[in-house]
N, CA, C and O atoms as a DFTB+ gen file, in Angstrom:
680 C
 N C O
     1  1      14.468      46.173      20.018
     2  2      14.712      45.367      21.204
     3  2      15.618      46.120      22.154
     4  3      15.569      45.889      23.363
     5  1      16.478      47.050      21.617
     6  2      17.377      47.706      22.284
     7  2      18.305      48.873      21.679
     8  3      19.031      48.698      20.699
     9  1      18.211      49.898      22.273
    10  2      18.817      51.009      21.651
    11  2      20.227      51.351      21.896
    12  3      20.583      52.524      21.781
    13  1      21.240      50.227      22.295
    14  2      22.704      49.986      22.348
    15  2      23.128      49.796      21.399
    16  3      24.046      50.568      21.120
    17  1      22.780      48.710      20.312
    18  2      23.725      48.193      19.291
    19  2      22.393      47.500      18.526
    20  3      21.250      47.175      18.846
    21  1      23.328      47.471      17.190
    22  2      22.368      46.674      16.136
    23  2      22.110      45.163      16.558
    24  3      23.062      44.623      17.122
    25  1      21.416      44.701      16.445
    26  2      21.285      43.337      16.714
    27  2      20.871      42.283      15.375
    28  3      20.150      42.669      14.455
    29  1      21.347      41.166      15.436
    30  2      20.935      40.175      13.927
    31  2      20.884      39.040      14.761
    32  3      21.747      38.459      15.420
    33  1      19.391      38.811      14.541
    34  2      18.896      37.475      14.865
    35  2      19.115      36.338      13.661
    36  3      18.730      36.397      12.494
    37  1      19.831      35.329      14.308
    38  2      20.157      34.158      13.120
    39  2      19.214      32.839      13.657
    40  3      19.589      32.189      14.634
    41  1      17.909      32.492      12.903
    42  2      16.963      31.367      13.241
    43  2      16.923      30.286      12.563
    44  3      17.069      30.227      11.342
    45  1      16.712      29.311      13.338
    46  2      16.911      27.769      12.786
    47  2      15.700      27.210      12.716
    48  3      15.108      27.267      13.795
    49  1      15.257      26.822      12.072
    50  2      14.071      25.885      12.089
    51  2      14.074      24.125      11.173
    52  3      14.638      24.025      10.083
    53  1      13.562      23.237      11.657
    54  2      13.257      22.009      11.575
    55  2      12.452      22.008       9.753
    56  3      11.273      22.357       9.688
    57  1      12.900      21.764       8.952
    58  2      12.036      21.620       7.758
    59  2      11.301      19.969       7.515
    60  3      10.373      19.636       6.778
    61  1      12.022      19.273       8.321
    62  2      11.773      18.020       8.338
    63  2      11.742      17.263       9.634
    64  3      12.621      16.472       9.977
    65  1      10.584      17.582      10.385
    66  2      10.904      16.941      11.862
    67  2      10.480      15.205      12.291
    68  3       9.509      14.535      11.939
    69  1      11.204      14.987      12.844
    70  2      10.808      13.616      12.785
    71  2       9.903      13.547      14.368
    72  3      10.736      12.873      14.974
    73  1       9.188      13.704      15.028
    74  2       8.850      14.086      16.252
    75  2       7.037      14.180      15.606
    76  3       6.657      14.925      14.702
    77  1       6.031      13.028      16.524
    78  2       4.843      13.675      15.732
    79  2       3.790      13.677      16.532
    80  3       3.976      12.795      17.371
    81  1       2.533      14.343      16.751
    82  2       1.656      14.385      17.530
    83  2       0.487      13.688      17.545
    84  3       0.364      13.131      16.454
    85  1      -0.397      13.463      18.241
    86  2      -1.543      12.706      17.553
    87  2      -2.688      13.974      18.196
    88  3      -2.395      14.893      18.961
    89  1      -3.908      13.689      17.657
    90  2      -5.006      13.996      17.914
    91  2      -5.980      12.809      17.703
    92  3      -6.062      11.962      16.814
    93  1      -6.654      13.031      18.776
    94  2      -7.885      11.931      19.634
    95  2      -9.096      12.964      19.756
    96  3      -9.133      14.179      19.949
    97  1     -10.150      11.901      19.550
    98  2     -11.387      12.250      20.437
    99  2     -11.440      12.034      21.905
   100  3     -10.964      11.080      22.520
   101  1     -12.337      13.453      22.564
   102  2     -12.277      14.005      23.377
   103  2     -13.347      12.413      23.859
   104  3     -13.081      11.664      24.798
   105  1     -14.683      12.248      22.773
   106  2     -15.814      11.628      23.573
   107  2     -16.806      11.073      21.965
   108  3     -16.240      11.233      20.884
   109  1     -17.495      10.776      21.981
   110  2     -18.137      10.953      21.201
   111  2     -19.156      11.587      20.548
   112  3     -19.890      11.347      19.590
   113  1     -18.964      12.607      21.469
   114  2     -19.732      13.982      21.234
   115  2     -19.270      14.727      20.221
   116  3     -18.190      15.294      20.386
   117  1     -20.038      14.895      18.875
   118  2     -19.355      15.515      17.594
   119  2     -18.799      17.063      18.457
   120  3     -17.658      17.364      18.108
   121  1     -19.150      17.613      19.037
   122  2     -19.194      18.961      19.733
   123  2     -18.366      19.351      20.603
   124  3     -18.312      20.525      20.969
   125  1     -17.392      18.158      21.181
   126  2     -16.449      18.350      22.378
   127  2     -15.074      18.372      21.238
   128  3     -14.984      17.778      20.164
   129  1     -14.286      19.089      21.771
   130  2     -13.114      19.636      21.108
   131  2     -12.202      18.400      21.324
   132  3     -11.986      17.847      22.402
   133  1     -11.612      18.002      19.884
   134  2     -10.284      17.119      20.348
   135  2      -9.361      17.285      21.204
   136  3      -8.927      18.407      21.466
   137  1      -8.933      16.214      21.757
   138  2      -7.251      16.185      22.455
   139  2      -6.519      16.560      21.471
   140  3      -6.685      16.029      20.373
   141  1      -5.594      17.513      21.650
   142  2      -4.380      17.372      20.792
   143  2      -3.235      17.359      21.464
   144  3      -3.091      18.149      22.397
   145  1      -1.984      16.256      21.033
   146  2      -0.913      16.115      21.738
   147  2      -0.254      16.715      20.771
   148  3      -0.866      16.528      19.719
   149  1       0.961      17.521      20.569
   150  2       1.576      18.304      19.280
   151  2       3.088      17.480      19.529
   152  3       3.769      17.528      18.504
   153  1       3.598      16.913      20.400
   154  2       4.449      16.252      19.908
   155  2       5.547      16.912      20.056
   156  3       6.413      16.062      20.261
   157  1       6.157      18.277      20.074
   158  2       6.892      18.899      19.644
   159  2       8.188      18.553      20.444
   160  3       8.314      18.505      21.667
   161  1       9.169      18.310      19.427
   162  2      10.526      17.720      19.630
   163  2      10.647      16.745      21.021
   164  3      11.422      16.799      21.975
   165  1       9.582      15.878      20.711
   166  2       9.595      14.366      21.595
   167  2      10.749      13.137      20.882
   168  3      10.891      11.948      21.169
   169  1      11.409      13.940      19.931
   170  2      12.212      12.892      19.501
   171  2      13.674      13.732      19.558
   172  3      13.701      14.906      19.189
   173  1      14.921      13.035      20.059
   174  2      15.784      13.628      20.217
   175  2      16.806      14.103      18.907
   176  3      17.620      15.022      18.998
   177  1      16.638      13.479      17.982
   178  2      17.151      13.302      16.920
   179  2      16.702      15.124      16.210
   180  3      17.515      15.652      15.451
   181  1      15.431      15.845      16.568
   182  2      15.182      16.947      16.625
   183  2      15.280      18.148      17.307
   184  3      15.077      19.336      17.058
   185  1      15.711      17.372      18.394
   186  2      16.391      18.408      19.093
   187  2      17.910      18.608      19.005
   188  3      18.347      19.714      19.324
   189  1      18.834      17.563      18.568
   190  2      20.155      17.370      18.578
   191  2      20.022      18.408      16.823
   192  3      20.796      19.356      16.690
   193  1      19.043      18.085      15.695
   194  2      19.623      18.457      14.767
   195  2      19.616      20.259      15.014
   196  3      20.509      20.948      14.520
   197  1      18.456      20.881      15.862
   198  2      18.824      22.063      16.432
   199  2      20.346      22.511      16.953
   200  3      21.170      23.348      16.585
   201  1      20.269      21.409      18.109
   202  2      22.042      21.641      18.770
   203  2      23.048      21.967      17.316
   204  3      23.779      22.957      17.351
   205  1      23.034      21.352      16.450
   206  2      23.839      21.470      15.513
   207  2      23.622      22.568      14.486
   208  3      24.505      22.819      13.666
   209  1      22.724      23.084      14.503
   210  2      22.419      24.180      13.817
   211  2      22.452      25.286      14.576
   212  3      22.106      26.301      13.972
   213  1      22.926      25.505      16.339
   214  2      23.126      26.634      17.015
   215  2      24.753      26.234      16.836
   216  3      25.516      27.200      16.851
   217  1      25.252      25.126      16.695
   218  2      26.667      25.033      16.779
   219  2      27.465      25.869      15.320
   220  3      28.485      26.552      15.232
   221  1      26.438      25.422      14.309
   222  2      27.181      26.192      12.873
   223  2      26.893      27.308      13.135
   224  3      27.907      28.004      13.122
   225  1      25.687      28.061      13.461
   226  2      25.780      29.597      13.807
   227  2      26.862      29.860      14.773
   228  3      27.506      30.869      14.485
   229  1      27.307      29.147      16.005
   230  2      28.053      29.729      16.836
   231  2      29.654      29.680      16.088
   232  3      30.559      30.448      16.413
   233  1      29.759      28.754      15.171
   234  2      30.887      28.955      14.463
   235  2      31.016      30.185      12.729
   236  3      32.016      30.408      12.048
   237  1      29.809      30.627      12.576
   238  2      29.644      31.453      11.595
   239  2      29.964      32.601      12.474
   240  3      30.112      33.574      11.735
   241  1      30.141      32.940      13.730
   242  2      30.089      33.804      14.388
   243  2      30.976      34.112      14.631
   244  3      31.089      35.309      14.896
   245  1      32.220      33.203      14.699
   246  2      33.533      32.998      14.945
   247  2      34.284      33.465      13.689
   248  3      35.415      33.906      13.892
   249  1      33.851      33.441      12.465
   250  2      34.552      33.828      11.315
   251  2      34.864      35.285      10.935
   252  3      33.959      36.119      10.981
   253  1      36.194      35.647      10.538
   254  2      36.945      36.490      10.507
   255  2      35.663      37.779       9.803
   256  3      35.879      38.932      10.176
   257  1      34.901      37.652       9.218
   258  2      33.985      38.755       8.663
   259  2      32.992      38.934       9.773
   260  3      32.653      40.069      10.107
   261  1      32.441      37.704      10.446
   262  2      31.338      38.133      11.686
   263  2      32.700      39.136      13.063
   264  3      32.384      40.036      13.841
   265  1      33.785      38.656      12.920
   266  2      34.231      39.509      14.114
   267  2      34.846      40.944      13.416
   268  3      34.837      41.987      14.069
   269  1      35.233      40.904      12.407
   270  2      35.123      42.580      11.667
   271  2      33.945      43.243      11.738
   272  3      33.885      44.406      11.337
   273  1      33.103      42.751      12.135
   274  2      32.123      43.824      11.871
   275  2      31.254      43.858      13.930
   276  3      30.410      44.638      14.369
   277  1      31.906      42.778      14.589
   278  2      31.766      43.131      16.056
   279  2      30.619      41.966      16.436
   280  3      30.091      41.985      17.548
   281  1      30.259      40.918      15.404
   282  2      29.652      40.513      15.883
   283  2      29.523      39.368      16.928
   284  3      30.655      38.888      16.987
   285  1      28.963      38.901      17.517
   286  2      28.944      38.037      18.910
   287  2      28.039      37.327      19.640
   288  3      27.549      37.981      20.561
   289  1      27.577      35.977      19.512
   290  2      26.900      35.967      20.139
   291  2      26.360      36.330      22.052
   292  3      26.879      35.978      23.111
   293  1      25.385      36.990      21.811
   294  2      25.166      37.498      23.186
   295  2      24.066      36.473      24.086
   296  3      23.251      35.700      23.583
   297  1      24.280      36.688      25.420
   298  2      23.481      35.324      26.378
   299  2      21.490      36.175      26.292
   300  3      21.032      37.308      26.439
   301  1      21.133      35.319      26.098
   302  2      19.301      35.386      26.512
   303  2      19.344      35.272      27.873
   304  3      20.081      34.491      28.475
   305  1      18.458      36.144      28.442
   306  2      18.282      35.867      29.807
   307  2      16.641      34.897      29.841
   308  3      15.541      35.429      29.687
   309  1      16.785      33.984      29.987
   310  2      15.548      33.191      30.236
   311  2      15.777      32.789      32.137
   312  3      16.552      32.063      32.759
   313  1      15.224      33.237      32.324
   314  2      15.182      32.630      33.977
   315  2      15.190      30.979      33.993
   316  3      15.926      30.680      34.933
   317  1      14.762      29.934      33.451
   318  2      14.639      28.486      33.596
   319  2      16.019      28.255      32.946
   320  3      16.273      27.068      33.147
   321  1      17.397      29.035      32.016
   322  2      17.984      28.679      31.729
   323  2      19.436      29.181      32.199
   324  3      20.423      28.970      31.494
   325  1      19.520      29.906      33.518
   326  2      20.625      30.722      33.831
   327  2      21.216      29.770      34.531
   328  3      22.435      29.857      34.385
   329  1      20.843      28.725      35.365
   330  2      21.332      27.685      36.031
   331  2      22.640      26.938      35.024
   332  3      23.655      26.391      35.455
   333  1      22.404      27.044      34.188
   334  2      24.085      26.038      33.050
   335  2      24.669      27.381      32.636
   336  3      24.090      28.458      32.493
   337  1      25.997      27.056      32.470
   338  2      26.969      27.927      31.597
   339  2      26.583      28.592      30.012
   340  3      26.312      27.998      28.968
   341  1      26.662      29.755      30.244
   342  2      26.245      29.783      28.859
   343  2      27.239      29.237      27.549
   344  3      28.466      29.313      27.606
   345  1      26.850      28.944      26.927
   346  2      26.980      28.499      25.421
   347  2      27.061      27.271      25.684
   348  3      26.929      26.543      24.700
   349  1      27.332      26.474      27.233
   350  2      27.022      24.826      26.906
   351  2      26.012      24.195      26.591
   352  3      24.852      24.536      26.818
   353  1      26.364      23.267      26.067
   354  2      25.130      22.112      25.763
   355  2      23.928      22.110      26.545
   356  3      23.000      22.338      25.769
   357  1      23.478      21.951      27.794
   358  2      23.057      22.117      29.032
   359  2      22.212      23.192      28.626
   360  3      21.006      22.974      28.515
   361  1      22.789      24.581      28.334
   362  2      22.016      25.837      28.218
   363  2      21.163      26.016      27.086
   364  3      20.246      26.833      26.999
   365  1      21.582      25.085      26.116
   366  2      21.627      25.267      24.553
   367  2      19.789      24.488      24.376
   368  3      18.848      24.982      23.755
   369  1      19.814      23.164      25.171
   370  2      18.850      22.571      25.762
   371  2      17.820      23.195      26.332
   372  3      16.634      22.964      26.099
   373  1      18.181      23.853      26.953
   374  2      17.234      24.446      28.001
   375  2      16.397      25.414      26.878
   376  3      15.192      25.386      26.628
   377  1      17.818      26.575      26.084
   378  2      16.815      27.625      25.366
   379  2      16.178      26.933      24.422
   380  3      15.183      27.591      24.116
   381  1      16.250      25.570      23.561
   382  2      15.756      24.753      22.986
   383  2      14.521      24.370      23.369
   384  3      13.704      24.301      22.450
   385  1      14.099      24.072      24.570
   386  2      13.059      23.444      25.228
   387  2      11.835      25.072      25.559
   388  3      10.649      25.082      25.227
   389  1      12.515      26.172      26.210
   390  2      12.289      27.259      26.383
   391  2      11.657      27.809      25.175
   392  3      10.461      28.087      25.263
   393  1      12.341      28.036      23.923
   394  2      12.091      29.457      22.871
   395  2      11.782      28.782      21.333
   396  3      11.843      29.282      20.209
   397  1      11.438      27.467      21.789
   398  2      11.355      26.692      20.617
   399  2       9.466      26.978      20.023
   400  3       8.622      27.071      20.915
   401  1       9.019      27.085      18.565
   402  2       8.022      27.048      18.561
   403  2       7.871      26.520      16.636
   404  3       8.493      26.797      15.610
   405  1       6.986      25.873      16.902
   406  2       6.775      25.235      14.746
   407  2       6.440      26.147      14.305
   408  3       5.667      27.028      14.680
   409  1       7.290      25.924      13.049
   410  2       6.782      27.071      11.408
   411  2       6.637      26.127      10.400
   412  3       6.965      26.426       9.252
   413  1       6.207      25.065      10.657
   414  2       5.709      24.545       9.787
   415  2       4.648      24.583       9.557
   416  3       4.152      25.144      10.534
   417  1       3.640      24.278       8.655
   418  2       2.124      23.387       8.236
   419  2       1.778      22.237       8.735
   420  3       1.850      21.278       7.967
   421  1       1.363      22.027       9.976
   422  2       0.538      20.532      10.359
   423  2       0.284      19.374       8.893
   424  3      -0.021      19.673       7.739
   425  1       0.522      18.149       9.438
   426  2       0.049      17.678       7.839
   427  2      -0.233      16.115       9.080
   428  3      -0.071      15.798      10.258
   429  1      -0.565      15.760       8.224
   430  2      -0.824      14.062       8.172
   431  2      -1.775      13.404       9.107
   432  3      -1.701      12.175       9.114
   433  1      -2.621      13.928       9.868
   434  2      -3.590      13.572      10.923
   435  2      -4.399      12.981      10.523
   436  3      -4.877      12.190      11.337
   437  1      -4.943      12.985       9.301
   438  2      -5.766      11.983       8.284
   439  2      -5.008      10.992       6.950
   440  3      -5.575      10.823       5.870
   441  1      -4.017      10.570       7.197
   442  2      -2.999      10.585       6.224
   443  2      -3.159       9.270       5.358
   444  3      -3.364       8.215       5.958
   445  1      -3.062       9.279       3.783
   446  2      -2.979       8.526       3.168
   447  2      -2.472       7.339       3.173
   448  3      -1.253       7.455       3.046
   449  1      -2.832       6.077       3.269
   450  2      -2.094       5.027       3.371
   451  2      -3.272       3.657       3.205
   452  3      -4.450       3.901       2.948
   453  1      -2.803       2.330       3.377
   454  2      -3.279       1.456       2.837
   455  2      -4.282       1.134       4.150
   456  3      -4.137       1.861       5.132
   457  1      -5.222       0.147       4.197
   458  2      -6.338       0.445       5.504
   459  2      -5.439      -0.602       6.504
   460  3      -5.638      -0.473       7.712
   461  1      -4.630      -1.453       6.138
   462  2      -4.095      -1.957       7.434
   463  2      -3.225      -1.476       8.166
   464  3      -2.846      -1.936       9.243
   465  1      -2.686      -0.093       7.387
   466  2      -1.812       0.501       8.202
   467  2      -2.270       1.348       9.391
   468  3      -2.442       2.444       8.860
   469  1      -2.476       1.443      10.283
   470  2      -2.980       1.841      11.651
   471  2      -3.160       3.257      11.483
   472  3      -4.213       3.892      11.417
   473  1      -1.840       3.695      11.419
   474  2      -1.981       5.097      11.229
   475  2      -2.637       6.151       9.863
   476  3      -2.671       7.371       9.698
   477  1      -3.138       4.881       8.986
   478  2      -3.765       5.515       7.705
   479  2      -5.026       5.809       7.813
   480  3      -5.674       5.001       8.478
   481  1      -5.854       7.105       7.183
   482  2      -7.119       7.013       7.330
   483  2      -7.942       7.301       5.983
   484  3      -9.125       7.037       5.771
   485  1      -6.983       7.930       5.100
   486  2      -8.063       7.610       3.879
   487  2      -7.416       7.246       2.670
   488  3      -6.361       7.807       2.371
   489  1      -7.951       6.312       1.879
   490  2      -7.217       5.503       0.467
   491  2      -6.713       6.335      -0.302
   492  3      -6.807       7.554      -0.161
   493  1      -5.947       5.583      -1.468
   494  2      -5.736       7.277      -2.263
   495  2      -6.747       7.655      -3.258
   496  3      -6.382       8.297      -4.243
   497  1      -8.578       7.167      -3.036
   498  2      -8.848       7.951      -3.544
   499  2      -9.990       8.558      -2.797
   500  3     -11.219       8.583      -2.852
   501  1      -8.945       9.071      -2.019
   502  2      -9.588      10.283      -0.831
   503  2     -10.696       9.791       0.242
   504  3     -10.922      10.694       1.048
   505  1     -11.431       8.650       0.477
   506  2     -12.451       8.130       0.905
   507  2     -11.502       7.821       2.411
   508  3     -10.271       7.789       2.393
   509  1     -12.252       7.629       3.553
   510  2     -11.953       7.627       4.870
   511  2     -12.414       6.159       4.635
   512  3     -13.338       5.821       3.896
   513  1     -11.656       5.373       5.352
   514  2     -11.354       3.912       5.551
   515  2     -13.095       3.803       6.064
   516  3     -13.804       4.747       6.412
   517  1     -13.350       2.820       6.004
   518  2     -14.633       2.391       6.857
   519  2     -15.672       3.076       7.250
   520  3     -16.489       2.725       8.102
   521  1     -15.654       4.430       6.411
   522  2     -16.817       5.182       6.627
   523  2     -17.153       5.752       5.095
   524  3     -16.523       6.483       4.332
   525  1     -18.305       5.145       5.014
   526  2     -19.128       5.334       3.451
   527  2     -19.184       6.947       2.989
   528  3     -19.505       7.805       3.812
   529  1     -18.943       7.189       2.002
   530  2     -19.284       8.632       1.583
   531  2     -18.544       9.989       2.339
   532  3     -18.910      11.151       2.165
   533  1     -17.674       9.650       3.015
   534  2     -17.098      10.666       3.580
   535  2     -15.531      10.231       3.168
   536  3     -14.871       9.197       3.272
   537  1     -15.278      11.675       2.607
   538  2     -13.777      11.952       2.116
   539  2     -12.747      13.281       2.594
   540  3     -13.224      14.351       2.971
   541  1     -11.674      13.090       2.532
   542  2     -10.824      14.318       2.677
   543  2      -9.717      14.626       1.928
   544  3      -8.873      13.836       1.505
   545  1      -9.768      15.973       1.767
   546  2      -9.041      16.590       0.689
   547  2      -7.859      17.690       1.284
   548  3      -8.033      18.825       0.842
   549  1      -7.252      17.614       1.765
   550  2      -6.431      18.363       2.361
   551  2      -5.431      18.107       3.091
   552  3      -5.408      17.008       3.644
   553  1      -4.554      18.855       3.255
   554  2      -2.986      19.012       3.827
   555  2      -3.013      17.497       5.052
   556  3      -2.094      16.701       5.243
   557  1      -4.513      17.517       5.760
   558  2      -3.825      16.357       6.575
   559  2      -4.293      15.036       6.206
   560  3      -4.955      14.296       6.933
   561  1      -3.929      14.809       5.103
   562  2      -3.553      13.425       4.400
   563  2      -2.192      13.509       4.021
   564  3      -1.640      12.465       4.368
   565  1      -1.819      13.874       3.758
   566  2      -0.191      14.426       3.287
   567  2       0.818      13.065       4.908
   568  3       0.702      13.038       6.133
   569  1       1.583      12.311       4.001
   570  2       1.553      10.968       5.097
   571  2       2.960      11.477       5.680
   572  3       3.307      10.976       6.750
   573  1       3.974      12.614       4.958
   574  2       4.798      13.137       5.962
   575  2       5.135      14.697       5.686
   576  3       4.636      15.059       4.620
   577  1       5.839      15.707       6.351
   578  2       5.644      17.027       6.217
   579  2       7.189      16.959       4.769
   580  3       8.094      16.160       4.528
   581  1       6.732      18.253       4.177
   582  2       7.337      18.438       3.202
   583  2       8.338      19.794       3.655
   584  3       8.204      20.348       4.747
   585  1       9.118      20.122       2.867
   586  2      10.383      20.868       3.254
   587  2       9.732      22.716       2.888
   588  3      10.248      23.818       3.074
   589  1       8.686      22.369       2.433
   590  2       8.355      23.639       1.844
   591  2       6.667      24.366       2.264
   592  3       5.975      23.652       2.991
   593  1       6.337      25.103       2.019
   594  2       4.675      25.824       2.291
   595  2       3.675      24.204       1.877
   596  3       4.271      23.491       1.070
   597  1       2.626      23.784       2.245
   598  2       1.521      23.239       1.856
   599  2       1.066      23.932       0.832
   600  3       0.582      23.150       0.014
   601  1       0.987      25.080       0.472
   602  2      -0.169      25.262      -0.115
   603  2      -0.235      24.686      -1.913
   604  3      -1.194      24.334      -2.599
   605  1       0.899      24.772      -2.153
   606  2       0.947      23.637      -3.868
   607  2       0.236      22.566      -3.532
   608  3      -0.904      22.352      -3.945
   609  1       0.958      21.734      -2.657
   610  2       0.288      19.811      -2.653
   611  2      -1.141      20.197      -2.088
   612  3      -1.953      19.311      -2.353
   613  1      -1.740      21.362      -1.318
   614  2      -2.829      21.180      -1.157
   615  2      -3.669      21.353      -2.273
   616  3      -4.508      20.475      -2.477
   617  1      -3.580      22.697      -3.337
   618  2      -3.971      23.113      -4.178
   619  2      -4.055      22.041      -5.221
   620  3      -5.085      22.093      -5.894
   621  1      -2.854      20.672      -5.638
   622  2      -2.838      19.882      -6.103
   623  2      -4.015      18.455      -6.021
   624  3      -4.597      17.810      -6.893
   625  1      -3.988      18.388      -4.545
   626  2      -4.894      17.626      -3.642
   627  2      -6.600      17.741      -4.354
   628  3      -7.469      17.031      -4.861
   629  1      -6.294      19.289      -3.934
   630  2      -7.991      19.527      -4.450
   631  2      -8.591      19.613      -5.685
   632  3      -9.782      19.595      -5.998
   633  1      -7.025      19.763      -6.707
   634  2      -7.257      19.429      -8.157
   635  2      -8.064      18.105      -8.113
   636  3      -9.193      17.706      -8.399
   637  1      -6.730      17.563      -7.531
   638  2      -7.467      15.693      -7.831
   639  2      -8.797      15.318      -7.314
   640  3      -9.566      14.604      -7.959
   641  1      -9.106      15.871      -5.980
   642  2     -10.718      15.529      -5.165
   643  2     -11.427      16.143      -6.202
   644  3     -12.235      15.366      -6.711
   645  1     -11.413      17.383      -6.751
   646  2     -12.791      17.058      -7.802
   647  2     -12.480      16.410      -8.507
   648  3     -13.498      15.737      -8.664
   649  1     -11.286      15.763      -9.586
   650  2     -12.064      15.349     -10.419
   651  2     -12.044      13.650      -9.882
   652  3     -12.206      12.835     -10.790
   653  1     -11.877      13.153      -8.627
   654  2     -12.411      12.072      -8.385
   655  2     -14.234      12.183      -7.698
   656  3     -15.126      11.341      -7.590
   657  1     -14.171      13.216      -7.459
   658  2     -15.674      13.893      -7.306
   659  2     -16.864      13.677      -8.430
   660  3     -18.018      13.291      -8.248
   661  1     -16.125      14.097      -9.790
   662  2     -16.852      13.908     -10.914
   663  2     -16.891      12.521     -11.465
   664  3     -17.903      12.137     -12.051
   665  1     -15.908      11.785     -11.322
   666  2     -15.677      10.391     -11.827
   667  2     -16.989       9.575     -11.164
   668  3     -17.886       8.950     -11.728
   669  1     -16.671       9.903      -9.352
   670  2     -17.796       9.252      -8.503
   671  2     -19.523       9.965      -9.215
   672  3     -20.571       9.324      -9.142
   673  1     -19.434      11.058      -9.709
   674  2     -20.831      11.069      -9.804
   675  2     -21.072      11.148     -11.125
   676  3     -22.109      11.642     -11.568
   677  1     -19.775      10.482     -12.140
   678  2     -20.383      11.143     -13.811
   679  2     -21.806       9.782     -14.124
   680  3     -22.492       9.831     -15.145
C-alpha cells in the first residue's frame, strides 16, 4: 500500500448481525432475476456495535506496547468522509457507511419455521409450505446467521435431506 512504513490493518466484522434483507420476485416469470434488498446495517444496533469495536481498537492503540513499537492510528482519505473531524463519531459513521462490506454466509431466505409464521418457508422436514413436492436443503433455511462458516450446518442439513429423502420414498 505504501513504501514509508509498515502498516497493520486491524478489522472488525459483525458475526452476528441483526440487520436483514429480503429477496422478492421480480414477476412471475421463472426467468426474471430477483429483487434483492441486502439490508446491510439498516439496523443501528449494527452499526453502533462497529462504533465500539473501532473504539477498542482505537484504545488498543493507545496501549503502552502499540506506542513502543510507533504504532497509530492513521486518517483514510475517503472523499465522502473528510467533511467531520477525524476520529469523531461523525467520521467513524461515515467510514462505516463508506468501507463497510459482509463476510458472512447469507442464510435464512427460505428459513425454517412453523407455516403461520410469515417469514417461514419450509417445515422442518424440509418441504416448502404450500407447495407439494418441492423441498430445500440448504444454508437458506438456517432461521438466523451463525457465528461461524456455513459449511458444517449445511453439510449437516444435507445429511438430514437424504435421509428424509429415503424415508419419503422407502
Amino acid at each position: 500500500i505504501n513504501s514509508r512504513k509498515y502498516i497493520m490493518f486491524i478489522w472488525s466484522g459483525l458475526l452476528r448481525p441483526v440487520s436483514r434483507g429480503r429477496i422478492l420476485l421480480r414477476s412471475d416469470d421463472p426467468h426474471d432475476y430477483p429483487l434483492i434488498y441486502p439490508g446491510y446495517l439498516s439496523q443501528e444496533s449494527d452499526v453502533t456495535d462497529l462504533l465500539e469495536a473501532i473504539q477498542f481498537t482505537n484504545n488498543l492503540m493507545k496501549t503502552e506496547a502499540m506506542r513502543n513499537v510507533g504504532a497509530k492510528v492513521e486518517e483514510i482519505d475517503i472523499p465522502a468522509c473528510n467533511m467531520f473531524p477525524f476520529q469523531s463519531e461523525l467520521y467513524w459513521r461515515c467510514i462505516i457507511a463508506q468501507m463497510s462490506s459482509p463476510h458472512y454466509h447469507q442464510v435464512g431466505s427460505c428459513r425454517m419455521g412453523p407455516a403461520e409464521n410469515k417469514w417461514s418457508v419450509v417445515d422442518p422436514h424440509l418441504r416448502v409450505h404450500v407447495v407439494k413436492g418441492l423441498s430445500v436443503a440448504d444454508a437458506s433455511i438456517m432461521p438466523t446467521i451463525i457465528s461461524g462458516n456455513t459449511n458444517s450446518p449445511v453439510i449437516a442439513i444435507a445429511e438430514k435431506a437424504s435421509d428424509l429423502i429415503k424415508e419419503r420414498w422407502a
